[in-house]
Each structure stands twice: as C-alpha cells, then as structure tokens.
C-alpha positions as CSV (number, residue, x, y, z in Angstrom):
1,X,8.4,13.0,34.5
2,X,5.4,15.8,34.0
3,X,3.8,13.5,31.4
4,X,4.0,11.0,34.0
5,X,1.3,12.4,36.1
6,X,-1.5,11.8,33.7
7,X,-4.2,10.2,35.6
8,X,-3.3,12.2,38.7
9,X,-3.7,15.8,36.7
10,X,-7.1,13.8,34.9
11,X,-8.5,13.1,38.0
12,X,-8.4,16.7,39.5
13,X,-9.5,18.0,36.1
14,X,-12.8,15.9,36.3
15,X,-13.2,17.1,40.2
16,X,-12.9,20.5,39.7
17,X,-15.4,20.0,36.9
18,X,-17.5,18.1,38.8
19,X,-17.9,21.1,41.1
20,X,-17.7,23.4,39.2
21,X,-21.5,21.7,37.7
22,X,-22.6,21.1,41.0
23,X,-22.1,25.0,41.8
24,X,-23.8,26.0,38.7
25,X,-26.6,23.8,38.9
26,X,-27.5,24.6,42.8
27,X,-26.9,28.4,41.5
28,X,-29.4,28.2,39.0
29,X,-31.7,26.3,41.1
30,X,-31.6,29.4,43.8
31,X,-31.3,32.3,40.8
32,X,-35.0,31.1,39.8
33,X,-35.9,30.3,43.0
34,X,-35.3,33.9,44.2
35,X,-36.1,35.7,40.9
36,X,-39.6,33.7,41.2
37,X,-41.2,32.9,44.3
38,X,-38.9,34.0,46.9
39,X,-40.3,37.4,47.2
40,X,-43.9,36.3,47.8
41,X,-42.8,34.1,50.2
42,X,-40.8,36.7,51.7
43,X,-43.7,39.2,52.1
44,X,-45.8,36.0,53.7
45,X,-42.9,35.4,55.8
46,X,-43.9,39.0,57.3
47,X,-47.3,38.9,57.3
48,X,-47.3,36.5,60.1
49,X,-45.9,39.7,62.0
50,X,-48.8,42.1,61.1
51,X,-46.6,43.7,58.6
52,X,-48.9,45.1,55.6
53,X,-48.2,43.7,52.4
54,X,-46.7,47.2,50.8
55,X,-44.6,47.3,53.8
56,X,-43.3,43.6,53.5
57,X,-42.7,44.2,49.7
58,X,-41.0,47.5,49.8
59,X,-38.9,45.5,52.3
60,X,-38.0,43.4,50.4
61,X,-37.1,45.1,47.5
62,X,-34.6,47.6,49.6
63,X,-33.2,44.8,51.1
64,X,-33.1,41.8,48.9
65,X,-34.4,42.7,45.2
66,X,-32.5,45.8,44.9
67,X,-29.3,43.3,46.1
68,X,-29.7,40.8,44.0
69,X,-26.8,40.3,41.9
70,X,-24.6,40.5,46.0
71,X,-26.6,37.6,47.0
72,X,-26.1,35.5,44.3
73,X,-22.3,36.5,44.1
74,X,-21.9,35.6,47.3
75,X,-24.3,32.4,47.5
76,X,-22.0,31.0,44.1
77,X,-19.0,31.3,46.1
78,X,-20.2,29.8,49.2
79,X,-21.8,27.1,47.2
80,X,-18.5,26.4,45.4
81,X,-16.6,26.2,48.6
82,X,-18.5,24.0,49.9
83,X,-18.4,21.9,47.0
84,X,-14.8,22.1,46.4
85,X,-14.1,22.1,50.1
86,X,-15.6,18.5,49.6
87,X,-13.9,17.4,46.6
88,X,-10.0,18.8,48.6
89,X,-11.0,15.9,51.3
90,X,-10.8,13.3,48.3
91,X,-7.4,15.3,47.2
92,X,-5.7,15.1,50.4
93,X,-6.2,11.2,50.1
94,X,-3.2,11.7,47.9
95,X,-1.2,13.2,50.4
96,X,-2.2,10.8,53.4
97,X,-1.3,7.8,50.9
98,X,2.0,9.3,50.2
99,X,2.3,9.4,53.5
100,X,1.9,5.7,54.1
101,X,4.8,5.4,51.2
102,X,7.1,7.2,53.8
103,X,6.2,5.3,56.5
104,X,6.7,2.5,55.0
105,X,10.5,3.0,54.1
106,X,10.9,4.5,57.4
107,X,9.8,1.4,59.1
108,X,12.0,-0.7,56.8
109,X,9.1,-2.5,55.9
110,X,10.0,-5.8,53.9
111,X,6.5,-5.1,51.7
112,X,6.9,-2.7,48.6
113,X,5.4,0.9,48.6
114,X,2.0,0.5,47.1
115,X,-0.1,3.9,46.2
116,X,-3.4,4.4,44.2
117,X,-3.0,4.0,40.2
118,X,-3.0,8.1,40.4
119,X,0.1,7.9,41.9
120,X,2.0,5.2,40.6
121,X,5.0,7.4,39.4
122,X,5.5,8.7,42.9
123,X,4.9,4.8,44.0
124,X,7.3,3.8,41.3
125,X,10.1,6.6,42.7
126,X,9.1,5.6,46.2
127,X,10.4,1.8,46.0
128,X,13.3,3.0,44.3
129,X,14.1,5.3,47.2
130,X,13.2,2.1,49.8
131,X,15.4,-0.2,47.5
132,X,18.5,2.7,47.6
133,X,18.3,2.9,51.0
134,X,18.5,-0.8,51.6
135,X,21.1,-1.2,49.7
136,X,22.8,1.5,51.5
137,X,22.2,-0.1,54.6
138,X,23.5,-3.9,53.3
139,X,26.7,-2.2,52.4
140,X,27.4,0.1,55.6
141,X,26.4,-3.2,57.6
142,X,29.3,-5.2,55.0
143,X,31.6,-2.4,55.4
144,X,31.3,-2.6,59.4
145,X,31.2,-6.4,59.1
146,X,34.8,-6.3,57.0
147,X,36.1,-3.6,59.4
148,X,35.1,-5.6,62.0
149,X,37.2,-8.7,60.3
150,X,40.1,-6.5,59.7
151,X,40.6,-6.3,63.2
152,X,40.6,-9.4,63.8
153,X,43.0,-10.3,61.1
154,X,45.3,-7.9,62.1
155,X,45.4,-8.9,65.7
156,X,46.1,-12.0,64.8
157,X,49.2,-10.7,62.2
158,X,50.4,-8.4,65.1
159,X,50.7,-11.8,67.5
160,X,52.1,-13.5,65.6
161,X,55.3,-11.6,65.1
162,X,55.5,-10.7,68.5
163,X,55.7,-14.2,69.5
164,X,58.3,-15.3,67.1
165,X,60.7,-12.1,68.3
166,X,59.3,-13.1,72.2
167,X,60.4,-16.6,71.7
168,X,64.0,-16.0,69.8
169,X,65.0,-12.8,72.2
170,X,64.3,-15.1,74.8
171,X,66.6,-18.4,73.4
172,X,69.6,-16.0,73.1
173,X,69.4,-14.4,76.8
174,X,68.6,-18.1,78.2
175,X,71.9,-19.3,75.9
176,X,74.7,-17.3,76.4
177,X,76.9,-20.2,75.7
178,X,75.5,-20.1,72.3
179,X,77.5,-19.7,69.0
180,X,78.0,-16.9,66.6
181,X,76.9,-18.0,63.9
182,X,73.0,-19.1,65.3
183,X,72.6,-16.3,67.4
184,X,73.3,-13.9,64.1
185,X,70.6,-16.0,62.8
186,X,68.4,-15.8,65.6
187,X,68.9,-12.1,65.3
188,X,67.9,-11.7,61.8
189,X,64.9,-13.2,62.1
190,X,63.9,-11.1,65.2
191,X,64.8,-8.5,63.3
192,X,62.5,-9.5,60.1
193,X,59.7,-10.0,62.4
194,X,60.1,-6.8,64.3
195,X,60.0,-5.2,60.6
196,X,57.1,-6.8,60.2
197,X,55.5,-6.0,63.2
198,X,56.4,-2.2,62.3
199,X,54.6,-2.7,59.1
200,X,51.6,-3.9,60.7
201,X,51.3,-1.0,63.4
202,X,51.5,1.3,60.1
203,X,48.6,0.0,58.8
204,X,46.3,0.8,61.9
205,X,47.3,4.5,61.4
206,X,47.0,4.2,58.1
207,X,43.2,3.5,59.1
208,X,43.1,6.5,61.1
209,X,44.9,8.9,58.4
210,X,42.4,6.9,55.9
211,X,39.1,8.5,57.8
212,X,40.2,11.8,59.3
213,X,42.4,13.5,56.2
214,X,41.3,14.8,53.0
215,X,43.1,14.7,50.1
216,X,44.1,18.0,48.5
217,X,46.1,17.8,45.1
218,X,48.6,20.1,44.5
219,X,49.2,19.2,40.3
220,X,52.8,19.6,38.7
221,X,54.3,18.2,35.3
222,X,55.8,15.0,36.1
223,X,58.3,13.1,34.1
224,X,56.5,9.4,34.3
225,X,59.4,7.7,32.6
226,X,61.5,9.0,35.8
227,X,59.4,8.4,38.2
228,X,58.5,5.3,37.7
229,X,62.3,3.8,37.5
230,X,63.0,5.4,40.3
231,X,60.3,3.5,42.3
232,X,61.5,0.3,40.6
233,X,64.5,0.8,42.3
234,X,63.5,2.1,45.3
235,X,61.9,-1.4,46.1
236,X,64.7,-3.3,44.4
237,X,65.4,-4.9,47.7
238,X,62.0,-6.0,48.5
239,X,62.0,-7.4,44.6
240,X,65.2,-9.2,45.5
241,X,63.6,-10.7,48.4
242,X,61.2,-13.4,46.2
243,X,63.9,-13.1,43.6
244,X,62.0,-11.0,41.3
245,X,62.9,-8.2,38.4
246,X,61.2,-5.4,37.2
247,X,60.9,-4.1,33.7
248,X,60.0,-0.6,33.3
249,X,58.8,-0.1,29.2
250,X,57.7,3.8,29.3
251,X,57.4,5.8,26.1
252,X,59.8,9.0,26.3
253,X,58.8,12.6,27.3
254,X,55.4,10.9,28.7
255,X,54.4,13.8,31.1
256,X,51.0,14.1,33.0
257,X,50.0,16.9,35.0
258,X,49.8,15.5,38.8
259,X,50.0,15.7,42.1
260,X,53.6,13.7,42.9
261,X,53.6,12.8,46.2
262,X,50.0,11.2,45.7
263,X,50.6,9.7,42.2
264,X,53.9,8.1,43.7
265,X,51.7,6.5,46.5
266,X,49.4,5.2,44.0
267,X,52.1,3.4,41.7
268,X,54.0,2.2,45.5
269,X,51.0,0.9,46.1
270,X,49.8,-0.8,43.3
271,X,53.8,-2.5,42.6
272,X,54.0,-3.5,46.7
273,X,50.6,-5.4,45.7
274,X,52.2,-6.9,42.6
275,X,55.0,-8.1,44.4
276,X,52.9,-9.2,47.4
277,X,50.4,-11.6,45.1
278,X,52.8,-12.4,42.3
279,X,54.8,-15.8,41.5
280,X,58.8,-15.7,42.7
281,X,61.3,-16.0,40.1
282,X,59.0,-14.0,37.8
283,X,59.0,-10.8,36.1
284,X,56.7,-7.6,36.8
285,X,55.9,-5.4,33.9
286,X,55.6,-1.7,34.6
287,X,54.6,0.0,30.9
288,X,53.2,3.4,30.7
289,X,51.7,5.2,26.9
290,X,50.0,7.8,25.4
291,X,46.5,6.6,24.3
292,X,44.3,9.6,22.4
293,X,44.3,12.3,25.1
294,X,45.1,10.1,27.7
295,X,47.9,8.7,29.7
296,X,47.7,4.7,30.3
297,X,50.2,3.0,33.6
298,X,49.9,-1.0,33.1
299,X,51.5,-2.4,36.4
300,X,51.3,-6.4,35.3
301,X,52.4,-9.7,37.4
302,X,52.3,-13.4,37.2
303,X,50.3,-14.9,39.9
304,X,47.5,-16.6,41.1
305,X,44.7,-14.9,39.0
306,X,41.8,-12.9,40.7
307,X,38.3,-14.1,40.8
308,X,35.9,-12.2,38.4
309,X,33.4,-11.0,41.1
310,X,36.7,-9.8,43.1
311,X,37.6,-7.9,40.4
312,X,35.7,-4.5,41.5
313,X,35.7,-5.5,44.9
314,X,39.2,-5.3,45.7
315,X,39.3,-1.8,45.5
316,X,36.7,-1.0,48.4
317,X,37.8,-0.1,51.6
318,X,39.1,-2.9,53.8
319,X,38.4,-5.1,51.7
320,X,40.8,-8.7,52.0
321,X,40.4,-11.4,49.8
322,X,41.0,-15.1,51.2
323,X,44.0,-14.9,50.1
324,X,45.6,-12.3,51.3
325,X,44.9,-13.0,55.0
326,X,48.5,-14.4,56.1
327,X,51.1,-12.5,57.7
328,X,53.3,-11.8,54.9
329,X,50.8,-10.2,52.3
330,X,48.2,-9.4,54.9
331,X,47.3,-5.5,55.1
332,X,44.5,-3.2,55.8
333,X,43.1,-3.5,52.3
334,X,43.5,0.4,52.1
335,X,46.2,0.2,49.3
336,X,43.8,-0.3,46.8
337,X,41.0,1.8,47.7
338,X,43.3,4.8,48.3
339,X,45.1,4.3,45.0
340,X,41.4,4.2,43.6
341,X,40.4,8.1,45.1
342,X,43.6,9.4,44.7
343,X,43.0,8.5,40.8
344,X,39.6,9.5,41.2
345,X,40.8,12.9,42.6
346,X,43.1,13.4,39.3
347,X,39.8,12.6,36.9
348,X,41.5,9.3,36.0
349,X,40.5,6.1,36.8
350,X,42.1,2.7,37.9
351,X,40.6,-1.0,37.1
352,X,41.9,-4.7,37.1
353,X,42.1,-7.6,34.8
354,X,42.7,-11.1,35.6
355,X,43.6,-13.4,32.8
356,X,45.0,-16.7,33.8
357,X,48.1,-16.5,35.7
358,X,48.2,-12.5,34.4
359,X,46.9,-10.0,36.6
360,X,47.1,-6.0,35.1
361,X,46.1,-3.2,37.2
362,X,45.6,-0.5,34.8
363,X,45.9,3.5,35.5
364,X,44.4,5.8,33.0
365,X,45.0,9.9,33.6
366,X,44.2,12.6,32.1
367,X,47.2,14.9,30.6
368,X,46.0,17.9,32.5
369,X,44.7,17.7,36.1
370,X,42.8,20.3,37.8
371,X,43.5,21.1,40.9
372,X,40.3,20.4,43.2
373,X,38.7,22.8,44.8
C-alpha cells in the first residue's frame, strides 16, 4: 500500500525542494546584500539624523556587523517559513479533498468519490468504503423488508388455524345430536390445527431467543452414530405422517468433539426441513464419515430441487422461499440460519446442493472443537 503513494510522496519531495531553493536563493540575495552595501546604506540611513559617520559606522558594526551570522540564521528561517508556510496551503488541499471523499459517502451521494491523481489510492479505498456501505445498507433494508414479510406470513399461518379449530369447536357445541364417530373426527382435526397453531407461536419466540441469546458451546465427545438414530426415531412419527423412512448409514466409533444440545438442534433442524420439502413415500438419507481430519453429516431428500441462486440464500436469517410460504411447511426461516452459526460456532461449516429431485445439506466439523471464548 506504501508503494501506492508515489506521486503523492513525489509531489511533496519537489515542494519541499522547491522551497528549499527559493530560501537559498532569497538567502543569498540578502547575504550579499548585507555583506556589501548594506552598511553604507546603514550609516546614510543615520546621517539624515546628524549622526557623524564614525558614529553611524561603529553603530553599525556593534549592532549589525558584529551579528551577522544571528541575522542571517534568523532571516533563513523566517524566509523558509514563509516559503514553506506557502507551499503547506497547497498540502492541505489534500486534506480538504479527502474531505469531500467523506462527504461524499456520508451524503450517500449516487456519484463516485473522485480525488486528485495524488490521491488516487485513498480515492480508490474511498469508493470501496462508499460501495461497502451501500451494500450494507441494501441488505439491512432486505433483511427488514423479509422480516417485515415474515410477519405477515405468519399472521396469516396463525389465522388460519385458528379459524379451522373456531369453526369445528363451534359445529360440535351447535350439534349435540351429532355422532361418535364425526365428532372424533372433528376433534382430531381441531386438535392437529391447535398443534399447529402451537408450532407457529414457537416460532415468534424463536425470533426473540434468535436476537437476544448468545450462543455459548460447552464441547463433549459425542457418539454421532448414536445420536443421530436416536433423532431418527425421535421424529419417527412425524416421518410416518407423509409415509416416509429414514436411513441412518454412519461409519462406527465416528466421534466429534461438540456441544450436544446445539449439534442436536442443528441435525433436528436440518431433518424437520428434509421432511418438510421432501416427496412422500420417499426415503431420507442421513450418512455421516470421516473425511481427512474432518467429520462430514449428509442429510439427503427427494424433493422439488432448490434454485441455484437460493442455494446460499436459504441460510440467511428469515429468509422463505416461495415455496415454503403455506401453513404446513411455513416457518420463521430461522432453522437454517441458526443451524448455519451454531456450525459456524464449532469451526465447521454447513452448505446445500440441489441436483434434480436430490437435495443434500451437508455438515462438515472439525474433530476437536474449541470451546469459544
């Protein structure tokens, strides 16, 4: 970056040469000037006061000849103030255009920073600032934007239940007369929209928890191969649900050193999204090996396949694709971004792959994770 300022380290050089000449030749000019004539002009200058010409000269010499080498000392410095006092003003021209760099990414100007050729590597790092900070400000304005949409999603998923239970628990108190066998129908499916509902009201705190908490790991050796089937069975009745199976293909003794309770909310999180976007009647494929010094989770469904420009997308906060605005797959869109830190937070990482009808979300840990500080 040093070599970068060339022309701007040139230019001074050449100004303080520049004055530095101008000081010497004035200096000289005044050295011969005061070694020559200036002390006949001196005693002159006294005659016009009927002061003898021995008397003017011997002044002189006591007060000016005698002192020479002061004077000119001091007449070379004020001379080279001056001049350098002059050449600062052209400096500071430097500053003031900088200075119209800044104002011009405070006032969110649409026109690029442009600075004198002296300063084009602090013009060049300027713009990049201005282009950083608009692209900050695009993506808070599309984060609000999508939080703003979430909202309104989920208002409309929350009203849904609730009208479906309103409507039902409202057919069995106007019906007493009615049968057994509907009203235990009518009662399940309150009951399955009143889940539902639940669900839905655990995603606005999930918002809340989201913003306010920070995630601490506390690492342990975990045993993937168990973890992992248990969680397969743990949601064996949501599986059952779109008649789906789950195949869990880990290699033994596969251990990672992890947080559990946060690495168990990354894999519920990432197989509740498989089972949420995936085809019924097929299979989901949970496979977990060591690759080098790593550990590699493949959660893997079949399913309508992800757009390419979704794939990184999907894992920013609130973010909902199109389809995944109805009320039975519709969420927060905090799954995925929290499974993304929580990785993060173990020095792993987490991406997506879409290929046809096979979508892979694929988790990659280190062995050892250090506990953050």
């Amino acid at each position: 970056m040093k070599n970068n300022y060339r022309k701007l380290k040139l230019s001074i050089l050449l100004q303080t040469i520049f004055v530095t000449a101008c000081t010497a030749l004035v200096g000289l000019f005044l050295l011969v000037y005061v070694g020559g004539g200036f002390g006949d002009t001196f005693v002159d200058f006294l005659g016009y006061f009927a002061i003898s010409e021995e008397t003017a000269t011997s002044l002189y010499w006591s007060l000016i000849g005698n002192n020479r080498p002061f004077f000119l000392i001091i007449g070379f410095l004020l001379l080279f103030s001056i001049f350098f006092y002059a050449a600062l003003s052209r400096m500071v021209k430097y500053l003031d255009r900088v200075g119209e760099g800044i104002d011009n990414i405070i006032s969110d100007s649409e026109e690029p920073v442009k600075l004198i050729t002296e300063l084009q590597p602090i013009e060049v790092r300027l713009n990049e600032i201005k282009a950083s900070l608009k692209n900050q400000k695009s993506e808070a304005l599309e984060g609000e934007k999508r939080k703003n949409d979430l909202v309104v999603f989920l208002a409309h998923d929350l009203k849904t239940p609730l009208t479906s239970i309103v409507a039902y628990l409202s057919m069995l108190e106007t019906h007493p007369d009615m049968s057994l066998e509907e009203r235990a129908r009518y009662i399940h499916i309150s009951l399955e929209k009143a889940m539902r509902l639940g669900e839905l009201i655990n995603e606005f705190f999930e918002i809340t928890r989201y913003n306010l908490q920070d995630i601490i790991l506390e690492p342990t050796s975990l045993d993937l191969s168990m973890m992992l089937e248990q969680l397969a069975d743990e949601l064996y009745g949501v599986l059952q649900e779109k008649n789906l199976t789950c195949e869990v293909d880990v290699e033994e003794n596969l251990e990672v050193s992890a947080d559990a309770d946060k690495l168990a909310r990354v894999f519920d999180n990432l197989l509740r999204n498989a089972i949420a976007y995936c085809d019924e009647a097929t299979m989901i494929k949970i496979g977990a090996k060591e690759v080098e010094k790593d550990i590699q989770i493949i959660f893997e469904n079949r399913g309508q396949p992800i757009p390419e420009e979704e794939l990184e997308t999907i894992f920013e906060k609130f973010y909902r694709g199109d389809g995944s605005r109805s009320s039975t797959t519709g969420g927060a869109g905090l799954g995925l971004s929290i499974a993304m830190e929580i990785v993060q937070l173990h020095k792993g990482k987490i991406e997506a792959k879409s290929n046809g009808d096979i979508t892979q979300f694929i988790v990659t840990l280190p062995k050892i994770c250090e506990e953050k500080k």
